[in-house]
mmCIF file of the N, C-alpha and C atoms, coordinates in Angstrom:
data_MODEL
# 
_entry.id   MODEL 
# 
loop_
_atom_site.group_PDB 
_atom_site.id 
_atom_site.type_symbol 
_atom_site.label_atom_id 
_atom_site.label_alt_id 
_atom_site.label_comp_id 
_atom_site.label_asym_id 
_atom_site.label_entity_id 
_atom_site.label_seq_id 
_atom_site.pdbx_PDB_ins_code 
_atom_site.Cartn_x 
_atom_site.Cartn_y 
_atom_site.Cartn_z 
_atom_site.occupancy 
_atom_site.B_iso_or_equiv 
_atom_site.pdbx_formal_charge 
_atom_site.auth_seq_id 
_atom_site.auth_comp_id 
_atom_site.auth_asym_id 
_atom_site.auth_atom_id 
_atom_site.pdbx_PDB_model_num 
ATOM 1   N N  . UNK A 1 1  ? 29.879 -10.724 36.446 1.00 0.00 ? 1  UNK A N  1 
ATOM 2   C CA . UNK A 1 1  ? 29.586 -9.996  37.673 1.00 0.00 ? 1  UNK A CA 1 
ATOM 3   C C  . UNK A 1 1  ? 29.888 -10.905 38.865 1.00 0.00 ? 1  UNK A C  1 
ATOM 4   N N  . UNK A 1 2  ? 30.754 -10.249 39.816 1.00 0.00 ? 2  UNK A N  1 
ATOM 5   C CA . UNK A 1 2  ? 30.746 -11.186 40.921 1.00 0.00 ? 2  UNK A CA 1 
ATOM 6   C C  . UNK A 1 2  ? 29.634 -11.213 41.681 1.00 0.00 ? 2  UNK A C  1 
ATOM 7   N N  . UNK A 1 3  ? 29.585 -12.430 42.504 1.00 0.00 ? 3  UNK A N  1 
ATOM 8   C CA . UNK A 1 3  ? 28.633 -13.041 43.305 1.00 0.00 ? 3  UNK A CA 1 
ATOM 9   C C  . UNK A 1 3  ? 28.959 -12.937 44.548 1.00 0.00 ? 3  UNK A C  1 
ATOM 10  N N  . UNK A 1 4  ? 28.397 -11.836 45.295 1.00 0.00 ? 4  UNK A N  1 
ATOM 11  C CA . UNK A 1 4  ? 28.302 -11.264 46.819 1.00 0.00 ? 4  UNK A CA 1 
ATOM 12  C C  . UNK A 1 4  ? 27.888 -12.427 47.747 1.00 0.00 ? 4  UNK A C  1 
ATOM 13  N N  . UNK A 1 5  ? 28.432 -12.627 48.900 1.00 0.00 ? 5  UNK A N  1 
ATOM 14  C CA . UNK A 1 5  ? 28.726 -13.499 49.536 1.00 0.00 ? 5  UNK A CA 1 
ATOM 15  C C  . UNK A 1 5  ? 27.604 -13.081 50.956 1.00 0.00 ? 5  UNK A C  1 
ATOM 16  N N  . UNK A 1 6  ? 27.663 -11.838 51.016 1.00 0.00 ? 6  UNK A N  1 
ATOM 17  C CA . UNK A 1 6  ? 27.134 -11.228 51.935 1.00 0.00 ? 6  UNK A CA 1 
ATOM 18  C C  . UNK A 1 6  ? 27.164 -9.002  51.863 1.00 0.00 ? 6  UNK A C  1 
ATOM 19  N N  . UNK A 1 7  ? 26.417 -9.025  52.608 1.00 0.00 ? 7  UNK A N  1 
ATOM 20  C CA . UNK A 1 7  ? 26.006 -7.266  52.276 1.00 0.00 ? 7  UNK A CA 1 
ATOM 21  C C  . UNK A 1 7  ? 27.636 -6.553  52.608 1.00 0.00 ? 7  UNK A C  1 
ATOM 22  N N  . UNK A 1 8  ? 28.167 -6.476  53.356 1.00 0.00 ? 8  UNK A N  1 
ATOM 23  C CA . UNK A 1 8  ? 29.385 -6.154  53.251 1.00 0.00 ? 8  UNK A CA 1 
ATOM 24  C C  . UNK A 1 8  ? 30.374 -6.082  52.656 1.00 0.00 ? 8  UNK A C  1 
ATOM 25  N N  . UNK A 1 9  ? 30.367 -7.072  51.489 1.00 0.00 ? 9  UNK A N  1 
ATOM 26  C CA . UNK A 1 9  ? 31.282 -7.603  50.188 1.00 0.00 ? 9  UNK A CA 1 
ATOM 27  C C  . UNK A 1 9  ? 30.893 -6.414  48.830 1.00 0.00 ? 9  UNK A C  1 
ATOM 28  N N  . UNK A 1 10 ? 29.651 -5.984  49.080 1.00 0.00 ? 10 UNK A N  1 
ATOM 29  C CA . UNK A 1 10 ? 29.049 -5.065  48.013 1.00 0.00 ? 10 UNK A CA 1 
ATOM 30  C C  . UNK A 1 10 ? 29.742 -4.128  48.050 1.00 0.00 ? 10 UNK A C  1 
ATOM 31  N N  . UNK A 1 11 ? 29.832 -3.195  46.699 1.00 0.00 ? 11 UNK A N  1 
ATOM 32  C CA . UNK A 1 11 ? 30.817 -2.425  46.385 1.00 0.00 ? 11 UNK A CA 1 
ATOM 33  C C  . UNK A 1 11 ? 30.086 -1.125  47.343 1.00 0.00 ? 11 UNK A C  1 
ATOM 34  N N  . UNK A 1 12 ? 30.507 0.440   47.888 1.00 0.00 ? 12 UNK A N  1 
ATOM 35  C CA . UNK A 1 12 ? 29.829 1.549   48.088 1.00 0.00 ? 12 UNK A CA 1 
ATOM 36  C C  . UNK A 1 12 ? 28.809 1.606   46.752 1.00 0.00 ? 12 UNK A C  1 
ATOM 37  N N  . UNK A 1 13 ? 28.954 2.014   46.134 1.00 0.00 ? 13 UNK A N  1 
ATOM 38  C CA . UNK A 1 13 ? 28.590 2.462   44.764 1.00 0.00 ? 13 UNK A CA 1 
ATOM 39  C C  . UNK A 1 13 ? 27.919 0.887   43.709 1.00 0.00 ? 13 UNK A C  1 
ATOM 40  N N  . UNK A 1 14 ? 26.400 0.257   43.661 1.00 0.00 ? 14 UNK A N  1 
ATOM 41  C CA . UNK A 1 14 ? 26.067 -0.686  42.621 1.00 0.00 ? 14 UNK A CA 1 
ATOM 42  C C  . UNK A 1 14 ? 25.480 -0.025  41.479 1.00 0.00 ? 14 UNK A C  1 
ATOM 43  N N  . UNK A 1 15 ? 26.044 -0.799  40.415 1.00 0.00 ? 15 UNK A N  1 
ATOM 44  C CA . UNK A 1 15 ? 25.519 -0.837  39.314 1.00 0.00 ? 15 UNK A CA 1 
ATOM 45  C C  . UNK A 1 15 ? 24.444 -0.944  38.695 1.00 0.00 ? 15 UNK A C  1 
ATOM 46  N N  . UNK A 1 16 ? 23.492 -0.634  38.007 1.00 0.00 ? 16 UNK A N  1 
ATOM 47  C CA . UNK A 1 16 ? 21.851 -1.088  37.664 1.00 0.00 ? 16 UNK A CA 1 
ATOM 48  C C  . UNK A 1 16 ? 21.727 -2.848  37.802 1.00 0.00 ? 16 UNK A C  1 
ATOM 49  N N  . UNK A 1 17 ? 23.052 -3.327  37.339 1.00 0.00 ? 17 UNK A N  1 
ATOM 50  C CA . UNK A 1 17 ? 22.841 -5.295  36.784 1.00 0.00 ? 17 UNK A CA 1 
ATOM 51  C C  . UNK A 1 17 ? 22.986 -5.347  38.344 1.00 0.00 ? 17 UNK A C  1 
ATOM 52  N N  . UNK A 1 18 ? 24.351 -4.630  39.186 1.00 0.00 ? 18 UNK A N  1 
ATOM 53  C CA . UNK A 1 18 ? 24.444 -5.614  40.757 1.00 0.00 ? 18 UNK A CA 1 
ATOM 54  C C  . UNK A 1 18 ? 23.456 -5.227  41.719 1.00 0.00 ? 18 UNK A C  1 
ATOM 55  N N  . UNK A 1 19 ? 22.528 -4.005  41.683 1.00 0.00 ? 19 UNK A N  1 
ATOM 56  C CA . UNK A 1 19 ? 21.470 -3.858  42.271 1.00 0.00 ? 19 UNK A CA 1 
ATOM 57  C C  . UNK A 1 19 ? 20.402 -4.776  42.135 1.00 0.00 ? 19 UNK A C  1 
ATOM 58  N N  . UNK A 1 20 ? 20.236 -5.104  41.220 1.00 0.00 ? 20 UNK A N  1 
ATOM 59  C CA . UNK A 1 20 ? 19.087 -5.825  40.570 1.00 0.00 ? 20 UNK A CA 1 
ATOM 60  C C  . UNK A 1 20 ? 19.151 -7.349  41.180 1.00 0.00 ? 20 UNK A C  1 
ATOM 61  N N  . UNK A 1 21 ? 20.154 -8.010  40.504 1.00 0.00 ? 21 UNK A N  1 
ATOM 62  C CA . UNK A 1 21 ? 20.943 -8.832  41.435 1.00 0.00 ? 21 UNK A CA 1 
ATOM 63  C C  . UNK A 1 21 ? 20.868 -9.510  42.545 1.00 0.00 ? 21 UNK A C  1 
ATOM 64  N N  . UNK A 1 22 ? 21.593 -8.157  43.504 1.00 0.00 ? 22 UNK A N  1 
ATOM 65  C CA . UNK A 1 22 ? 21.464 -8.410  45.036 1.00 0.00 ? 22 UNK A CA 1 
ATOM 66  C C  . UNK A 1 22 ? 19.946 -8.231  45.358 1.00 0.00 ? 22 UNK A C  1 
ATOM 67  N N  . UNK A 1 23 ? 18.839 -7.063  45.046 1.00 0.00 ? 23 UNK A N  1 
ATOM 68  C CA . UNK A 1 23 ? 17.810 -7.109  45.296 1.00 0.00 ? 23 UNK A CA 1 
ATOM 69  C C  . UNK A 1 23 ? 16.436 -8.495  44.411 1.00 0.00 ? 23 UNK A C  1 
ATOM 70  N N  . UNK A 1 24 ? 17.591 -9.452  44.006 1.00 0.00 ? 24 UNK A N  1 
ATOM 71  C CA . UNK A 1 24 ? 16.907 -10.387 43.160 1.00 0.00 ? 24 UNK A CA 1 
ATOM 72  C C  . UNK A 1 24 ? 15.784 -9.912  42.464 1.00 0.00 ? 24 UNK A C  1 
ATOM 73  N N  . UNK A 1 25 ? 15.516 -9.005  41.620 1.00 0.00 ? 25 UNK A N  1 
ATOM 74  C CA . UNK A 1 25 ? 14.793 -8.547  40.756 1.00 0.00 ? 25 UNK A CA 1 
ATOM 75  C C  . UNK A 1 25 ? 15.295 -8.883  39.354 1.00 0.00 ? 25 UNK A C  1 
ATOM 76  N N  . UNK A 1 26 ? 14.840 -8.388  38.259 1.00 0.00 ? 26 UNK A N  1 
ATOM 77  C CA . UNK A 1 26 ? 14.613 -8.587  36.986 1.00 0.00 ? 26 UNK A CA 1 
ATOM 78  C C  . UNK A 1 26 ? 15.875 -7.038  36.339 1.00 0.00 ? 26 UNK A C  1 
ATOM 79  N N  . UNK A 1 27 ? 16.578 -7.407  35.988 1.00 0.00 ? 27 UNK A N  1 
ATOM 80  C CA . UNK A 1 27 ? 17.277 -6.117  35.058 1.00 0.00 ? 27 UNK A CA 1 
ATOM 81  C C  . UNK A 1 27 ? 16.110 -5.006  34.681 1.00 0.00 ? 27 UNK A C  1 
ATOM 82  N N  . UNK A 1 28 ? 15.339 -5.382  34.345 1.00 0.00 ? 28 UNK A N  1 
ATOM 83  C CA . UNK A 1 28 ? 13.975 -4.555  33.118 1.00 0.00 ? 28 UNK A CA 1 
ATOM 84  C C  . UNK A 1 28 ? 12.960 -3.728  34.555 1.00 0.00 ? 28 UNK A C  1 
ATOM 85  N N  . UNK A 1 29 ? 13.195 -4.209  35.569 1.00 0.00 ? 29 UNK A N  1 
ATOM 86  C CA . UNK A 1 29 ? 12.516 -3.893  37.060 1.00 0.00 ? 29 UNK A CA 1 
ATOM 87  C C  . UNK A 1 29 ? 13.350 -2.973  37.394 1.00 0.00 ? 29 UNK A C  1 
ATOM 88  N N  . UNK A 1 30 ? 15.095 -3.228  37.665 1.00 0.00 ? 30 UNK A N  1 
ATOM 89  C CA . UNK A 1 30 ? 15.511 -2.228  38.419 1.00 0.00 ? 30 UNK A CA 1 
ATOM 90  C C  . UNK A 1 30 ? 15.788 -1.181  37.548 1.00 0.00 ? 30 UNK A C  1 
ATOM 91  N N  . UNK A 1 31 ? 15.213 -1.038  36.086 1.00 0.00 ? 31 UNK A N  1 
ATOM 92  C CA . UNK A 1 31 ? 15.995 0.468   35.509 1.00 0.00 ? 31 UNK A CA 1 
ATOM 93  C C  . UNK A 1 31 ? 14.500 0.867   35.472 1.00 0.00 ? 31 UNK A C  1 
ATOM 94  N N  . UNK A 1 32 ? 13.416 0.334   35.842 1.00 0.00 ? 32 UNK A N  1 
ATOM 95  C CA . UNK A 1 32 ? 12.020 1.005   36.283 1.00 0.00 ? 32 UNK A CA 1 
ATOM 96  C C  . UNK A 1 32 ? 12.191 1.796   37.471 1.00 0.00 ? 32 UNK A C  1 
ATOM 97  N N  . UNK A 1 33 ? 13.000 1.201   38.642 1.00 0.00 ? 33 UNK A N  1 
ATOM 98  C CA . UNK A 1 33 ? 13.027 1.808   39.893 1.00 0.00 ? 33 UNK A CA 1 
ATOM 99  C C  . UNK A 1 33 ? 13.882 2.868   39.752 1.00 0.00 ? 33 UNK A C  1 
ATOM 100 N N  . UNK A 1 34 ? 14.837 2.727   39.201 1.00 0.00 ? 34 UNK A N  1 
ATOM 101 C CA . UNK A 1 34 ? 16.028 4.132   39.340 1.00 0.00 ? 34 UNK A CA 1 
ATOM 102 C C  . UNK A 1 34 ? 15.654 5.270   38.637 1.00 0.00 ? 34 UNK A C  1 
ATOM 103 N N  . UNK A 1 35 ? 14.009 4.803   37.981 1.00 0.00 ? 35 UNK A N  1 
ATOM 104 C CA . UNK A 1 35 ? 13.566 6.354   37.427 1.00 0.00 ? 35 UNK A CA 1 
ATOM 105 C C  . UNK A 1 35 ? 12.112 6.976   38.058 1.00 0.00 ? 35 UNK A C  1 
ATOM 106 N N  . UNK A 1 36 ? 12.000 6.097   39.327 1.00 0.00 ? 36 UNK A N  1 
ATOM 107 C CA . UNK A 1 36 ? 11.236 6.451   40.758 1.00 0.00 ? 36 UNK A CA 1 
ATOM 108 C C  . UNK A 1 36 ? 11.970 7.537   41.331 1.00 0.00 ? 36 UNK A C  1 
ATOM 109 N N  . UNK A 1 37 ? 10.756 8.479   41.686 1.00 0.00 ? 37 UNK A N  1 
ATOM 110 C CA . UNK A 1 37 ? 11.300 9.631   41.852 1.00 0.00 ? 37 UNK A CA 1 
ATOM 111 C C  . UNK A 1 37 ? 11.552 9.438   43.577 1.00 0.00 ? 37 UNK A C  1 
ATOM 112 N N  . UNK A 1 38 ? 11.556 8.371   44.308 1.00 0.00 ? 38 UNK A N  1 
ATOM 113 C CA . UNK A 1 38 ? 11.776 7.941   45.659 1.00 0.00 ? 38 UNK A CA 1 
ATOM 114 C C  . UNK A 1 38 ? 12.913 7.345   46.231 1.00 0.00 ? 38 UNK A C  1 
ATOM 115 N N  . UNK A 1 39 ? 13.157 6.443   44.504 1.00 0.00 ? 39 UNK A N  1 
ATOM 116 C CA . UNK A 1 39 ? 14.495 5.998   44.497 1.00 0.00 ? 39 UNK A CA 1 
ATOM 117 C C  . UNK A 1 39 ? 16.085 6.539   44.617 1.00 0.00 ? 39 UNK A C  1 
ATOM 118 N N  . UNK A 1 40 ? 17.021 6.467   45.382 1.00 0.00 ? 40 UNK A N  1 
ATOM 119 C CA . UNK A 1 40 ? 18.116 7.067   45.431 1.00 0.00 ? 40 UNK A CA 1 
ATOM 120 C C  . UNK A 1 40 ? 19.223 6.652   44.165 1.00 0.00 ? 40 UNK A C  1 
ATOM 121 N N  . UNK A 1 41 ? 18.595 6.959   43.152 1.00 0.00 ? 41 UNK A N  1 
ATOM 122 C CA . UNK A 1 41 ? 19.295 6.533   41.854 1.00 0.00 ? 41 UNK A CA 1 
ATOM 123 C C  . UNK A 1 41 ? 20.559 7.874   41.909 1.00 0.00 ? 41 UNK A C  1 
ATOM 124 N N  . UNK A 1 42 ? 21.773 7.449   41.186 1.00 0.00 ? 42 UNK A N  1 
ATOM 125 C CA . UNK A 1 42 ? 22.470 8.813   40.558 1.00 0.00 ? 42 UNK A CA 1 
ATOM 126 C C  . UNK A 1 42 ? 22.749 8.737   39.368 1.00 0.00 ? 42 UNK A C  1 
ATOM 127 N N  . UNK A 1 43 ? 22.220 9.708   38.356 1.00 0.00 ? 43 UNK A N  1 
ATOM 128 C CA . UNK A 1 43 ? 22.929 9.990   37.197 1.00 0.00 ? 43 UNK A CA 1 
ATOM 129 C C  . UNK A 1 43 ? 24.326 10.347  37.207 1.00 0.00 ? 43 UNK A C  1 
ATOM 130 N N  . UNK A 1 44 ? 24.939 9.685   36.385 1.00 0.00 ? 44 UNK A N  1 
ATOM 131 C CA . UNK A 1 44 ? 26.233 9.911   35.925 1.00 0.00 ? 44 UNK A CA 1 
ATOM 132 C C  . UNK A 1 44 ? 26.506 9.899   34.217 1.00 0.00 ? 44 UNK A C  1 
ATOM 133 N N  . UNK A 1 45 ? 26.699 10.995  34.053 1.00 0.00 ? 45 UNK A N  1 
ATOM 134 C CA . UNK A 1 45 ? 26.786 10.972  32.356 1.00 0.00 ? 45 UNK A CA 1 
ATOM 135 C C  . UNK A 1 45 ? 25.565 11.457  31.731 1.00 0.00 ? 45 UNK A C  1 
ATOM 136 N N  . UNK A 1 46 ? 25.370 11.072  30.746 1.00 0.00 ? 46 UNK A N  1 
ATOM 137 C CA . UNK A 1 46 ? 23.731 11.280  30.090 1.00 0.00 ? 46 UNK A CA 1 
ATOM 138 C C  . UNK A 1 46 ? 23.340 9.966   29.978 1.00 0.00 ? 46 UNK A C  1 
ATOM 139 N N  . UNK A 1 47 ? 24.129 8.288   30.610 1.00 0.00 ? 47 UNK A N  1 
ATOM 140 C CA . UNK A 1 47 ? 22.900 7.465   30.426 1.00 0.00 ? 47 UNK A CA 1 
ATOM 141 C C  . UNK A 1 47 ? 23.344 6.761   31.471 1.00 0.00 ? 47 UNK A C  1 
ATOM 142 N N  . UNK A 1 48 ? 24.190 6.690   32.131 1.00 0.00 ? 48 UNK A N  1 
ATOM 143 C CA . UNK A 1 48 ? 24.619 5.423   33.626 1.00 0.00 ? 48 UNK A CA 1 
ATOM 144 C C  . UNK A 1 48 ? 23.983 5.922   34.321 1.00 0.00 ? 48 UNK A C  1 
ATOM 145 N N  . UNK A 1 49 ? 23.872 5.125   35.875 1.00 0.00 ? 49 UNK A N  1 
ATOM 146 C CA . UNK A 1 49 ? 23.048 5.169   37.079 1.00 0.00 ? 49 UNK A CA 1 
ATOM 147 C C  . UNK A 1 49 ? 24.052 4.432   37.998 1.00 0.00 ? 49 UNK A C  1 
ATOM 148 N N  . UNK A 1 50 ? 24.232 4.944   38.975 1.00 0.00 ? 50 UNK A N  1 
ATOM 149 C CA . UNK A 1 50 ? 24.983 4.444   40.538 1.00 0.00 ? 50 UNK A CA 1 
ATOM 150 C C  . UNK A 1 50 ? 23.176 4.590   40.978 1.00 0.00 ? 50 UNK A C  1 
ATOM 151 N N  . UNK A 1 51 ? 23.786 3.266   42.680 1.00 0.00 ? 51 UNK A N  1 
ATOM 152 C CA . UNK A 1 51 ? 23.046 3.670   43.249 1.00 0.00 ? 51 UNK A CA 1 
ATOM 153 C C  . UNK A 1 51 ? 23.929 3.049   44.362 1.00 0.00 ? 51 UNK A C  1 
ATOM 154 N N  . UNK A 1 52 ? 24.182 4.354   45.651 1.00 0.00 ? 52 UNK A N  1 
ATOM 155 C CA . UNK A 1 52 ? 24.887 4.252   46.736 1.00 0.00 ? 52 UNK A CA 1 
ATOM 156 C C  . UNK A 1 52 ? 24.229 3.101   47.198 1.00 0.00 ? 52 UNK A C  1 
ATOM 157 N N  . UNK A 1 53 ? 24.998 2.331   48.156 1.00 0.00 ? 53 UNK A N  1 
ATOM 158 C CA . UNK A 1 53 ? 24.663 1.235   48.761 1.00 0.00 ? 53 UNK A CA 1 
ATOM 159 C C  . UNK A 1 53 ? 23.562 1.024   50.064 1.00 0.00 ? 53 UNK A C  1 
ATOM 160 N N  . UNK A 1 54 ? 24.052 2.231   51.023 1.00 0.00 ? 54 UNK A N  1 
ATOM 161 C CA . UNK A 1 54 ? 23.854 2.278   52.231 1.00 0.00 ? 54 UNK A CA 1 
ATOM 162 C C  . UNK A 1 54 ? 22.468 3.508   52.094 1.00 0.00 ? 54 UNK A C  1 
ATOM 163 N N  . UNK A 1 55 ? 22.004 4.158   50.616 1.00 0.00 ? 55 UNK A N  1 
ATOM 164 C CA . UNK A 1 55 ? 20.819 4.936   50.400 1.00 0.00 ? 55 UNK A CA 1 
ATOM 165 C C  . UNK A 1 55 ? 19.945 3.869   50.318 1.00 0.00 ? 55 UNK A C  1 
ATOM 166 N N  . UNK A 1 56 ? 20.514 2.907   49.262 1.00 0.00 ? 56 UNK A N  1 
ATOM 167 C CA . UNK A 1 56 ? 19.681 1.756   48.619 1.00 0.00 ? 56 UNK A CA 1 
ATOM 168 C C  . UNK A 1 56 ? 19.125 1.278   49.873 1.00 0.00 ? 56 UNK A C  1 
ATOM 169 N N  . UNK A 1 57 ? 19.962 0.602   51.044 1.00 0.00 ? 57 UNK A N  1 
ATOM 170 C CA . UNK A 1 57 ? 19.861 -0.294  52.008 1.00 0.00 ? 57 UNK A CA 1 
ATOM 171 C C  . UNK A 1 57 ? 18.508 0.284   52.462 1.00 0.00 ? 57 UNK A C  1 
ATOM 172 N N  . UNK A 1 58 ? 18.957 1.984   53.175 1.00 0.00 ? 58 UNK A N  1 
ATOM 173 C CA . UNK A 1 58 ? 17.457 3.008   53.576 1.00 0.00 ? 58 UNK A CA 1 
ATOM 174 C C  . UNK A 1 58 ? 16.072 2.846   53.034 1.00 0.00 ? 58 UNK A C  1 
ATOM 175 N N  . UNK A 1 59 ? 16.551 2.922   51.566 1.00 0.00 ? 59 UNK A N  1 
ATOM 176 C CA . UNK A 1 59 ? 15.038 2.587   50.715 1.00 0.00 ? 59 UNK A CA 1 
ATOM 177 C C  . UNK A 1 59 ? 14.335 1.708   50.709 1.00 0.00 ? 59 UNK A C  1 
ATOM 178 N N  . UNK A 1 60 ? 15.109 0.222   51.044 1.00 0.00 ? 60 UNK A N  1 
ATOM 179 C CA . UNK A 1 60 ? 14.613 -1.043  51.182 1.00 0.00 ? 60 UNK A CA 1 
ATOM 180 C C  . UNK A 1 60 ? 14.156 -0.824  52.293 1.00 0.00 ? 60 UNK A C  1 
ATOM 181 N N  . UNK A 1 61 ? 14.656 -0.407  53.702 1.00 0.00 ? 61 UNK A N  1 
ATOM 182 C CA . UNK A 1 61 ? 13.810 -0.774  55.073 1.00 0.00 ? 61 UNK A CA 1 
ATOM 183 C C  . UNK A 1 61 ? 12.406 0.042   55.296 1.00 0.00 ? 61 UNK A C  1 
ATOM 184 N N  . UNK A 1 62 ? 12.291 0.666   54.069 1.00 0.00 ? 62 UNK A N  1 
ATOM 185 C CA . UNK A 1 62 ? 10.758 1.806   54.214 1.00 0.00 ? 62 UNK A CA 1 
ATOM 186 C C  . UNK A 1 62 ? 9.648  0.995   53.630 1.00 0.00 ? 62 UNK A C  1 
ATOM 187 N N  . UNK A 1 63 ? 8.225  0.912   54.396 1.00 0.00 ? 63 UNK A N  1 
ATOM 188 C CA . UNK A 1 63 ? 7.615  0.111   53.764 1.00 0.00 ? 63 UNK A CA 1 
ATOM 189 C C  . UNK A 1 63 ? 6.759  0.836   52.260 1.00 0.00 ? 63 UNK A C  1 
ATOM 190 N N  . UNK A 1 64 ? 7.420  1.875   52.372 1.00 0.00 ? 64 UNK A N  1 
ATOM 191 C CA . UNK A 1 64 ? 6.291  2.345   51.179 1.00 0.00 ? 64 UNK A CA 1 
ATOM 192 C C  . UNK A 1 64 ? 7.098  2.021   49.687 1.00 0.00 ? 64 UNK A C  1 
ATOM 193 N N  . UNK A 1 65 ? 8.548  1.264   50.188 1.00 0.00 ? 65 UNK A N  1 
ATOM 194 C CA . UNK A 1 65 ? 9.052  0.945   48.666 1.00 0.00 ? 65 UNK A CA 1 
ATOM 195 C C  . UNK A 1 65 ? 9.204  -0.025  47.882 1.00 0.00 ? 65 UNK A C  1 
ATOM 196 N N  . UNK A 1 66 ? 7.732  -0.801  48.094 1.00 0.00 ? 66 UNK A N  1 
ATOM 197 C CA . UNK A 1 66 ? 7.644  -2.098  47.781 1.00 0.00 ? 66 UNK A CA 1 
ATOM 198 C C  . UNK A 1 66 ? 7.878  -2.028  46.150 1.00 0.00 ? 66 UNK A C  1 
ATOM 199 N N  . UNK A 1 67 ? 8.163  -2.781  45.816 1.00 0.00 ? 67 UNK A N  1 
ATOM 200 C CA . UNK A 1 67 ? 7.888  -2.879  44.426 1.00 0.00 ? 67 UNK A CA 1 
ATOM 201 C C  . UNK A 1 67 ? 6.952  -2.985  43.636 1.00 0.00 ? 67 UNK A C  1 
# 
């Protein structure tokens, strides 16, 4: 996985591992959050997850989405 340099370098579209990642959390944490019904997770398929970048960014600046 590449190593983001800064928020702009991030793809539109992260992955469960580059969310996790960039939000320095635990792998086993962020596939807890993407099944928060607050979270801007997307199903794709019957088992992947996107999560738009700039939803994600939204979710982080709210204080009610602490972890």
């Amino acid at each position: 996985m590449k190593n983001y340099t800064n928020i702009d370098e991030l793809p539109a579209c992260l992955t469960v591992p580059e969310m996790a990642a960039y939000m320095r959390i635990s792998e086993p944490i962020a596939y807890q959050l993407i099944h928060r019904k607050d979270f801007p997770a997307v199903r794709v398929g019957d088992r992947r997850y996107i999560v738009p970048k700039d939803r994600l960014l939204e979710w982080m600046s709210r204080p009610e989405s602490a972890v």
